[in-house]
N, C-alpha and C positions, 0 to 999 in steps of 0.2 A: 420400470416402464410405465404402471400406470402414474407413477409422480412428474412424469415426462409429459405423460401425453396431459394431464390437470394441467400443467403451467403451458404446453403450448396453447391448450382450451383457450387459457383467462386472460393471457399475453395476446395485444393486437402485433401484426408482424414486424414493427419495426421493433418495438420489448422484445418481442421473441429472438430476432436477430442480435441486439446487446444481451442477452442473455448468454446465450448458446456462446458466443465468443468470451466474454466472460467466464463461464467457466473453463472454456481452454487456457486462457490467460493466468487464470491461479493455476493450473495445471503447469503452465513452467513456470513459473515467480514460486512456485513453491518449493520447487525443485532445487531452483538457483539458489535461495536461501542455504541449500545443503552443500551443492558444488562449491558454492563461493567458499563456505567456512571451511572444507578443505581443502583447498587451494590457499585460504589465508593461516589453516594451520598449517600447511606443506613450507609456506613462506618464512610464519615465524618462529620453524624450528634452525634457521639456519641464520636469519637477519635479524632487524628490528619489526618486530610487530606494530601491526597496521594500527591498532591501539595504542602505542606510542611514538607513533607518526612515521613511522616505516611506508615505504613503497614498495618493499622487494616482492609484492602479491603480482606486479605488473608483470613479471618474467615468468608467472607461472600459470603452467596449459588449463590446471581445473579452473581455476580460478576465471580465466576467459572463457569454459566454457559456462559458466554458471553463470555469467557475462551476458554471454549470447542468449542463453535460455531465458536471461529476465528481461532481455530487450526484447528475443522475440513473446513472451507475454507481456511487456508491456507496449509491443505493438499491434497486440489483440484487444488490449483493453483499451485505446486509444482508440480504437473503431469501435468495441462496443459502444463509449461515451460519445457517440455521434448518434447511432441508435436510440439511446434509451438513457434516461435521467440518472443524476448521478446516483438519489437516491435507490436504483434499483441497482445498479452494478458493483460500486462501491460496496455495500455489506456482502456480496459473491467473494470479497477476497478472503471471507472464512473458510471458503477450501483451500485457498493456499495456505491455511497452517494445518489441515489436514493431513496436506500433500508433505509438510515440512515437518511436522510432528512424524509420522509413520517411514520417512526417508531416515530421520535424522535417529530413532529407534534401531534401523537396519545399517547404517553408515558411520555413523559417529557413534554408537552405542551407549546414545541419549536414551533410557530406558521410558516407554513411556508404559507408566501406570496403567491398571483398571477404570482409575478417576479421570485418567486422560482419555481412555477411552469416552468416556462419560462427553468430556468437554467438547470431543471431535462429533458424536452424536446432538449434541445440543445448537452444535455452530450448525450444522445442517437443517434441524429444525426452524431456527431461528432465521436462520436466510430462507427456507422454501417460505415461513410465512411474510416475510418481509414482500419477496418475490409477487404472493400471489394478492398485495394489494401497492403492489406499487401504482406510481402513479404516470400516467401516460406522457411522452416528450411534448413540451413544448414546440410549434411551430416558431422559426426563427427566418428571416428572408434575407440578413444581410448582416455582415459584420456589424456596421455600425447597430444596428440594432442592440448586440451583444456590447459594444465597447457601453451605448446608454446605462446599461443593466451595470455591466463593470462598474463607471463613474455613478452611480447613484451614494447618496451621502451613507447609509445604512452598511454598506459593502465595503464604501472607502472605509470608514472604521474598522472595517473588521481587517481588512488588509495591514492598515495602519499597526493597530494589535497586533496583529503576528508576525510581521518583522520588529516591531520595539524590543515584544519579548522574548524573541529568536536572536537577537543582538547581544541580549543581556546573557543569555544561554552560551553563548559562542564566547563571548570575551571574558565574562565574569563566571559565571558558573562552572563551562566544561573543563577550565585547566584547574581546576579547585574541586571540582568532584566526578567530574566526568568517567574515572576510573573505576570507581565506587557505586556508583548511582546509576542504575539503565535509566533509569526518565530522563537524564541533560540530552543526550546522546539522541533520544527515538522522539523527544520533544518538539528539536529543532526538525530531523527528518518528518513529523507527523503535520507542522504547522506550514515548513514549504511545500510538502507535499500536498498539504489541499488548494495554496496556490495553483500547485502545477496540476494540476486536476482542473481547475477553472481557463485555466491558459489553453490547456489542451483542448478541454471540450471546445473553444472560443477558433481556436485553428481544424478540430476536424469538420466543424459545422462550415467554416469557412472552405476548407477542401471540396466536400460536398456542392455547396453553394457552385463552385467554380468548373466541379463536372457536371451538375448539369447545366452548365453554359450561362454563368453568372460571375464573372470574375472578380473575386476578393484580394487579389493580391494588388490590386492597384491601391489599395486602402491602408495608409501608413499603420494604423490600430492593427491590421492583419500582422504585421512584423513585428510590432511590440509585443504581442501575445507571445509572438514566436522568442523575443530576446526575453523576455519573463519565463515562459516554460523552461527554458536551455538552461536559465541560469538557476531556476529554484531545484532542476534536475540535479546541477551537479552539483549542490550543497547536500542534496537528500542523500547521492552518490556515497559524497565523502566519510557523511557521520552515518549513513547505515555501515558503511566499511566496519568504522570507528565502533561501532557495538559490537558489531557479528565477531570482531575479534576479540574482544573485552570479555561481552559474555554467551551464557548459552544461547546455542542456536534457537531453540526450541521454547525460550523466555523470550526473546526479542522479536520474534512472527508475531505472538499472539497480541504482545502489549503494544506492540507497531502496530499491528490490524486494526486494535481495538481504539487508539488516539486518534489514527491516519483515520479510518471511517469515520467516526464522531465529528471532526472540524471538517473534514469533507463534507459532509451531510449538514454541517452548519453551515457555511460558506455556499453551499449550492441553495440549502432552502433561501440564505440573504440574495444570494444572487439573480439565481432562475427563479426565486417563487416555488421551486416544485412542489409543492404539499396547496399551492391555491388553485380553490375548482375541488379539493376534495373534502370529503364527507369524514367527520369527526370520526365514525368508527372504522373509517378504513388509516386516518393516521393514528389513529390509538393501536389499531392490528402492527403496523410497521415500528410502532415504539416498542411494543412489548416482544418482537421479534426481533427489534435492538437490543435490547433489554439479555433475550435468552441467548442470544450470540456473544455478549459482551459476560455473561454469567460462563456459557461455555469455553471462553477464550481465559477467564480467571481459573477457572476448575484446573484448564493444562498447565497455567504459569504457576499456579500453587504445589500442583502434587510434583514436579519436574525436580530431578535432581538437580541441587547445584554444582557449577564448572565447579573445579577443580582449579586453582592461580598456575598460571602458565609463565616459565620466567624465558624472558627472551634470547634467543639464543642455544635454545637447548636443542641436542641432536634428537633423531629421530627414538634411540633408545633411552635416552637420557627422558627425553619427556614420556613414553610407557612407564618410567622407574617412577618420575613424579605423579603420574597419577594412581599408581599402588601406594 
């Protein structure tokens, strides 16, 4: 409570409002992370595995609802990022491996360590310091405003990079190691996903804009934002799929957290500037509370036991005999 009432203190109230929704938001994305993998093992004990390009996950109820639960967090966190810089929200997704780690211990009988405990205490620490020197939102007054920011040369590079090397990942790389290797897999999902993170934020400031009686939908950039978001969604869709079934649940949050935040936070500092206007010791505070977030998130991916090879196909007892 008093760590409550400190960040409501330091937070002005629009921080405050992406705050508070952010944490609801990792509260189901982290959940889903758990729903989905059993709904994706329920799937491919009977079909092909989502990991080697099965759909049969589409016909089953956990699986939609771990579905639902990550849309409805990630329609929380889509409003936070209207509120408040990405830098301040974006490192809050270390409670959803909180939420994923302690689910996936009680559900899937991912055992989590002592040391894991360690890592879930440290992503806490690390995000309240993060929090309590984030840096205040930008005022924006109109799309174009945001499409300028988009097209600046600094940005375009960076866009440019992350699809060349999300192309190279998807055509060369995932069908060559993608099975083997969690980074092909969380690579591509970590690099569109900080696209769709800038798309997003680009369409809810633009929502905003339009309720209070400023209409941005007239503004061809307002719907390109919107066919950019859609589309880096359902690539991020397909290959988070492609892991969560491949590997542990409980490996693929944190290392996803820990990518998807870092080029998030690069791509928002190229884009929005967020870290300009602030004081060298308050971004040095928010680096080294990256720092002990991204130290907490390794502590869980190290001590985690590893899956167990699942062969496709296998009945419900047949896969408990595999993993004895």
């Amino acid at each position: 409570m008093t760590l409550l009432l400190r960040v409501g203190s330091v937070l002005n109230a629009s921080n405050l409002k992406g705050f508070l929704l952010a944490v609801v938001s990792s509260a189901f994305i982290g959940s889903s992370f758990i729903l989905k993998k059993k709904g994706l093992k329920r799937a491919g004990a009977y079909g092909e595995r989502a990991g080697s390009g099965g759909y049969g996950y589409l016909l089953e109820p956990l699986w939609w609802v771990g579905m639902i639960s990550m849309i409805a967090g990630e329609i929380a966190n889509f409003v936070a990022y209207i509120f408040a810089p990405a830098v301040l929200v974006t490192p809050l997704g270390a409670l959803s491996i909180i939420v994923s780690a302690v689910l996936a211990h009680f559900m899937l009988n991912e055992r989590l360590q002592k040391m894991g405990m360690l890592g879930c205490l440290l992503c806490i620490v690390g995000s309240t310091v993060i929090v309590l020197h984030a840096p205040s939102e930008h005022s924006l007054t109109s799309v174009l405003e945001i499409w300028s920011l988009a097209t600046q040369p600094a940005f375009l590079l960076y866009t440019a990079s992350a699809v060349v090397t999300s192309l190279v990942l998807m055509l060369h790389c995932g069908p060559r190691y993608g099975q083997t290797n969690i980074m092909v897999y969380l690579a591509i999902c970590s690099l569109f996903g900080s696209l769709t993170v800038m798309s997003i934020k680009a369409i809810g400031i633009a929502i905003k804009l339009t309720v209070e009686g400023t209409n941005q939908a007239v503004y061809p950039e307002t719907w390109i934002f919107a066919m950019v978001a859609v589309t880096c969604i359902v690539i991020q869709l397909n290959y988070l799929n492609m892991a969560l079934d491949t590997f542990n649940a409980a490996t693929v949050s944190p290392i996803y957290y820990a990518m998807f935040t870092i080029l998030t936070i690069v791509a928002s500092s190229i884009m929005f500037k967020d870290w300009s206007g602030q004081s060298a010791s308050s971004i040095a505070s928010e680096i080294c509370g990256m720092i002990t977030v991204l130290s907490g998130t390794t502590i869980l991916h190290t001590t985690k036991e590893p899956e167990p090879p699942q062969k496709a196909g296998l009945t419900n007892w047949e896969d408990d005999w595999w993993r004895l």
